[in-house]
Backbone as numpy.savetxt, mean C-alpha at the origin, in Angstrom:
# Nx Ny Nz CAx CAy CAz Cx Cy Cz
13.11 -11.48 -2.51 13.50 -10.08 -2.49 13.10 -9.49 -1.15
14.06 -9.14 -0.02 13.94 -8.65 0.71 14.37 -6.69 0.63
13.46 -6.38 1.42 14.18 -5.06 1.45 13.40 -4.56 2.68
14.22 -3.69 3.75 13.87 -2.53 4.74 12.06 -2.24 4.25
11.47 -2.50 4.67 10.12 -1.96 4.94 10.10 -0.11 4.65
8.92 0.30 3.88 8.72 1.79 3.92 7.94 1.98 5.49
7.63 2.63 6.28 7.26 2.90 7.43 5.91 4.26 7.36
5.01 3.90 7.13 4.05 5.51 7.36 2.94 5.10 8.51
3.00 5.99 9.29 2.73 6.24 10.75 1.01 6.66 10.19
-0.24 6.22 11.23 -1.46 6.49 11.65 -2.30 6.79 12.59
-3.14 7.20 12.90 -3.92 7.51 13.85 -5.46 7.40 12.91
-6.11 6.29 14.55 -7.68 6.06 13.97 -7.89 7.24 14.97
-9.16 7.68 13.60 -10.08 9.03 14.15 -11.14 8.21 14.35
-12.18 8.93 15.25 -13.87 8.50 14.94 -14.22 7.83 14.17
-14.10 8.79 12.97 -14.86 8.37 11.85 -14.42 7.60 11.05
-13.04 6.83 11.91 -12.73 5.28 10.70 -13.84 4.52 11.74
-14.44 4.86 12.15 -14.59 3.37 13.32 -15.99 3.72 13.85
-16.82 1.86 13.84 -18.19 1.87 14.01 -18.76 1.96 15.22
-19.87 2.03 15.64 -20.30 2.46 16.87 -19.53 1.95 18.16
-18.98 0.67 18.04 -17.50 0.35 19.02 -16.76 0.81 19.33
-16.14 1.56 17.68 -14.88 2.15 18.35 -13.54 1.01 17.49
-14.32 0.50 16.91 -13.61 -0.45 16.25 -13.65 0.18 14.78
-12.32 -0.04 14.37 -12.04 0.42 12.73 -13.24 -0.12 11.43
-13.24 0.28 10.81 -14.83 -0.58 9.75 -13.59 -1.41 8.71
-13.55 -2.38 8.60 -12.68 -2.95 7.73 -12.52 -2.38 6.59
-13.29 -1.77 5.57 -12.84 -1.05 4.34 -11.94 0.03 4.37
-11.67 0.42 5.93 -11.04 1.47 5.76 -9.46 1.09 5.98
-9.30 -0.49 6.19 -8.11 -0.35 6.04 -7.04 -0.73 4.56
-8.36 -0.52 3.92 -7.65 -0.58 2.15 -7.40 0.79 1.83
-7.94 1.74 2.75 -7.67 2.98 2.49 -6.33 3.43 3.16
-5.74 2.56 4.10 -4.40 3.14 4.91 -3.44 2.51 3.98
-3.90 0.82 3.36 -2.83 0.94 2.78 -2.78 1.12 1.26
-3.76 1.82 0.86 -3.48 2.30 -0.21 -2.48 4.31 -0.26
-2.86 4.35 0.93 -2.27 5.78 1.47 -0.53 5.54 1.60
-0.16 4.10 2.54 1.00 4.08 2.37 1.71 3.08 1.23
1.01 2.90 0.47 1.70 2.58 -0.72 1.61 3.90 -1.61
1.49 4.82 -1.59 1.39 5.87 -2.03 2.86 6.58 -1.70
2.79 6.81 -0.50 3.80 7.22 0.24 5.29 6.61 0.12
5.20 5.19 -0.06 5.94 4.09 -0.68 6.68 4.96 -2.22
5.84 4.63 -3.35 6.33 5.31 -4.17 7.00 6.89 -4.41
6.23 7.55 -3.18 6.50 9.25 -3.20 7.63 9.42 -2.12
8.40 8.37 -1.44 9.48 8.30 -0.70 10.77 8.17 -1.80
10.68 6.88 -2.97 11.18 7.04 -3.91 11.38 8.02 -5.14
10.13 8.92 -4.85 10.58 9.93 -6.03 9.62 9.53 -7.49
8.32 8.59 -6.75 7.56 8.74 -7.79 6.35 9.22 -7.63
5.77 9.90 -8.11 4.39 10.67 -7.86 3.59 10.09 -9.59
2.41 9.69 -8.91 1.76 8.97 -9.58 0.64 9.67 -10.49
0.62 11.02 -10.40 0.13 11.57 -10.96 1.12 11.86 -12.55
2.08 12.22 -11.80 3.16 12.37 -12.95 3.46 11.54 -13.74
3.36 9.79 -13.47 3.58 8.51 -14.22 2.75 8.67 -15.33
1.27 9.13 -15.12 0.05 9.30 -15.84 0.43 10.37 -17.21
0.59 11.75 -16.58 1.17 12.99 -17.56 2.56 12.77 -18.20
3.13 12.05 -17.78 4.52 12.30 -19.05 4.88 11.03 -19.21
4.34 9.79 -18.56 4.45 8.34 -19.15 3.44 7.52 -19.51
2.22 8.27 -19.32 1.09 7.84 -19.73 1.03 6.09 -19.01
1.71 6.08 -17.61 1.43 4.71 -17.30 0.64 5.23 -15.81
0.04 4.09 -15.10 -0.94 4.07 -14.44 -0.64 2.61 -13.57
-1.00 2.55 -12.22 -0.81 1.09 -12.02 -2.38 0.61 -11.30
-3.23 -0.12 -11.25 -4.41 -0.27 -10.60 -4.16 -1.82 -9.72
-5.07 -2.05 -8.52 -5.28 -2.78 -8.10 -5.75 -4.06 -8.69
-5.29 -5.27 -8.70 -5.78 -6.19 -9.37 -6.19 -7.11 -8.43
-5.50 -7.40 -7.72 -5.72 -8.32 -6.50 -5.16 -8.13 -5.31
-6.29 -8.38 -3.96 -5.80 -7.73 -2.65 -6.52 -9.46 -2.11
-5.45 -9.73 -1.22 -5.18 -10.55 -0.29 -5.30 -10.24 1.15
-5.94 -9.99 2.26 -5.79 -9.55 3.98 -6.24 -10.19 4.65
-5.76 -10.79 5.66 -5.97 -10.77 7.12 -5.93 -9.90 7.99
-7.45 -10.06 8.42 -7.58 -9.51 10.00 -7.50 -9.97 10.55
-6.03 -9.29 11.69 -5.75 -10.74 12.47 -6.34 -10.12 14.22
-6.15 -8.46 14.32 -6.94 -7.97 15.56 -7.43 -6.50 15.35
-8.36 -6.18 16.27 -9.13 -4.90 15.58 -8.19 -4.10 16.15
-8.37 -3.09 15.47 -7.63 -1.54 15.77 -8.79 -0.97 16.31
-8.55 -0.18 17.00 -9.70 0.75 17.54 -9.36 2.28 17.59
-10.83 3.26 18.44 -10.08 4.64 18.00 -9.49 5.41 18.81
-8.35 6.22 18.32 -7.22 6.67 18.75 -6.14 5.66 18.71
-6.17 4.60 18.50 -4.48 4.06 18.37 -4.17 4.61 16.84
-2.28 4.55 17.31 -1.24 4.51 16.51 -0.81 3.59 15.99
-0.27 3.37 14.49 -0.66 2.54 13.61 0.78 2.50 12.91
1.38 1.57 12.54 2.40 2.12 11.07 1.83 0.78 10.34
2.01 1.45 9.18 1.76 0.75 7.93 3.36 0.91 7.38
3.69 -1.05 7.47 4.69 -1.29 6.61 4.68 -1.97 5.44
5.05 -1.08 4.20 5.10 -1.81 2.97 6.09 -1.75 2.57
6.49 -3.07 1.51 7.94 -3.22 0.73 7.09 -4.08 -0.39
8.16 -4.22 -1.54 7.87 -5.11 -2.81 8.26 -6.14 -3.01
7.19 -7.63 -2.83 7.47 -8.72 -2.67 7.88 -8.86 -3.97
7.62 -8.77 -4.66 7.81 -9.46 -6.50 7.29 -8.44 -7.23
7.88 -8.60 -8.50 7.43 -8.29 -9.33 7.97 -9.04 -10.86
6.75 -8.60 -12.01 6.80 -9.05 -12.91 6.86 -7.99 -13.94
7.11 -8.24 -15.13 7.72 -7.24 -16.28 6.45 -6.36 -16.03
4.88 -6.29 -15.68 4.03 -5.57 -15.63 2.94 -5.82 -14.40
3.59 -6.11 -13.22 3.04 -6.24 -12.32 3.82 -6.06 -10.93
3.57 -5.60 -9.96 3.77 -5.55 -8.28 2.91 -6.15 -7.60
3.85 -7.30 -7.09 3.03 -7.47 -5.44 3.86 -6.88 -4.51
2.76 -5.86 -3.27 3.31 -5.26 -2.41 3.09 -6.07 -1.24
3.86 -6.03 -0.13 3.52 -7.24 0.91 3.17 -5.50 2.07
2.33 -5.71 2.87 1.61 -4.61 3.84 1.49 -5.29 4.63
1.85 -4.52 6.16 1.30 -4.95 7.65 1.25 -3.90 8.03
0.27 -4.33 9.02 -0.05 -2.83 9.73 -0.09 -3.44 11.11
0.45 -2.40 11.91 0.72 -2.85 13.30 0.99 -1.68 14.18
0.91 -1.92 15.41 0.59 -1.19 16.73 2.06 -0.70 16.56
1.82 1.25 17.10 3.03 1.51 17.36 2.69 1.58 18.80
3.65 0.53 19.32 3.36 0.57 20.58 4.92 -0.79 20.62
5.21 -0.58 21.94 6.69 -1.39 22.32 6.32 -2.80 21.88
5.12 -3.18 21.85 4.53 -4.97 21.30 4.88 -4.79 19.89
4.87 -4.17 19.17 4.18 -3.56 17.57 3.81 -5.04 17.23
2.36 -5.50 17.85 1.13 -6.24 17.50 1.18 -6.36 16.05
0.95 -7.20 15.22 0.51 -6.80 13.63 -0.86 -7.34 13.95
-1.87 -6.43 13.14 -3.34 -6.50 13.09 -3.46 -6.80 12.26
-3.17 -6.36 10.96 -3.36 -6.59 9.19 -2.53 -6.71 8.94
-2.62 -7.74 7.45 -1.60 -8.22 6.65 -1.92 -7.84 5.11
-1.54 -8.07 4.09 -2.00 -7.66 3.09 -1.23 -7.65 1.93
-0.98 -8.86 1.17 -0.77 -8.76 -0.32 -1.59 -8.57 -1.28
-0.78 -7.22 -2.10 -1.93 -6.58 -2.91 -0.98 -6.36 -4.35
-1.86 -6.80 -5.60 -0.73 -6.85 -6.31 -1.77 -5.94 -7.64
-0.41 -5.04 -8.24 -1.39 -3.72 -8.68 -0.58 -4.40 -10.41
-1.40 -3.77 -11.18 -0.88 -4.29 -12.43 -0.59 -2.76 -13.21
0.67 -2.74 -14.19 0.74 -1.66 -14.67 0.13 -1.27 -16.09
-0.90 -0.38 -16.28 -1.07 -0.45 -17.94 -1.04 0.98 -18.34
-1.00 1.10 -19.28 -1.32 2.03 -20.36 -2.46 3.15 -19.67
-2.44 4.67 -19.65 -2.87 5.06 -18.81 -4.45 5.85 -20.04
-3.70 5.73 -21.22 -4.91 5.85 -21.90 -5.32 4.62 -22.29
-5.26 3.91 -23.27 -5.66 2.69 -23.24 -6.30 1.36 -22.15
-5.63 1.81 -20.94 -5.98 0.30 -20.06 -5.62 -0.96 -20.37
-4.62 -0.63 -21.03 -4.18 -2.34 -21.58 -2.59 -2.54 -20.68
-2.56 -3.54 -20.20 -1.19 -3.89 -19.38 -0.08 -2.86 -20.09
0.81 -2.59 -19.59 1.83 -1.99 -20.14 3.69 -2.64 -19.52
4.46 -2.52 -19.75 5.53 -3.36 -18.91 6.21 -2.11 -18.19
6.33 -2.39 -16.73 7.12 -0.92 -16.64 8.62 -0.91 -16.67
8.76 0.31 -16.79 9.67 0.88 -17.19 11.18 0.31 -15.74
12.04 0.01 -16.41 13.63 -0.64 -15.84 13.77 0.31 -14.43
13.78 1.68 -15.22 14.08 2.49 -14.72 13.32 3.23 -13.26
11.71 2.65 -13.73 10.66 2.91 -12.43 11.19 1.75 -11.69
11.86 0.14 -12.04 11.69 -0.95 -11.47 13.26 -0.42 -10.29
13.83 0.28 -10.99 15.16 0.21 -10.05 14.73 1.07 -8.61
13.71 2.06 -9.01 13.59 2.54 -8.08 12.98 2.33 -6.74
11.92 1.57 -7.22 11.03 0.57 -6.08 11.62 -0.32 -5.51
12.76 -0.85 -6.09 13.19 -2.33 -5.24 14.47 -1.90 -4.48
């Protein structure tokens, strides 16, 4: 399953980054959890709303990355995500993150695959056809 990449643009501040100047690695589960966010809210899903009127939820189950070069601070960044697979109750998202810059370098890589459940319960849930048409 191929598809066009979602595209959300970054900038390291300071305070992603350790006395170097270099990004702190945890923070880049935070960019791409930001543009997988953005991912779904490009499509028209807001995840708050999945919770209140479908009572579904999707969480992280497993994250996969390479660091392949540091980012440092003040560069420009895009985070590209698309949906490698999925299963009746699961997404793997495939993520790179790379230099906006005429090289666009990839620094990080990142399969992260979120599972969907039940937003009261916590028990897997299958999602919905209709969320699936929209993501892919």
């Amino acid at each position: 399953m191929q598809q066009c990449p979602h595209e959300w643009p970054i900038r390291i501040y300071y305070e992603d980054t350790d006395m170097q100047g270099i990004v702190y690695y945890a923070n880049y589960l935070k960019y791409l959890e930001r543009a997988r966010t953005e991912f779904l809210r490009q499509r028209g899903v807001e995840q708050d709303a999945l919770i209140e009127n479908h009572q579904l939820a999707f969480a992280v189950r497993t994250v996969q990355m390479e660091y392949l070069k540091p980012a440092k601070f003040n560069d420009q960044l895009i985070v590209q995500t698309r949906v490698e697979t999925f299963k009746s109750a699961s997404l793997i998202f495939h993520q790179s993150i790379i230099r906006n810059d005429p090289n666009h370098e990839i620094i990080n890589t990142a399969n992260i695959k979120v599972a969907c459940l039940d937003a009261d319960t916590m028990r897997v849930k299958v999602i919905p056809k209709t969320l699936i048409e929209r993501l892919l």
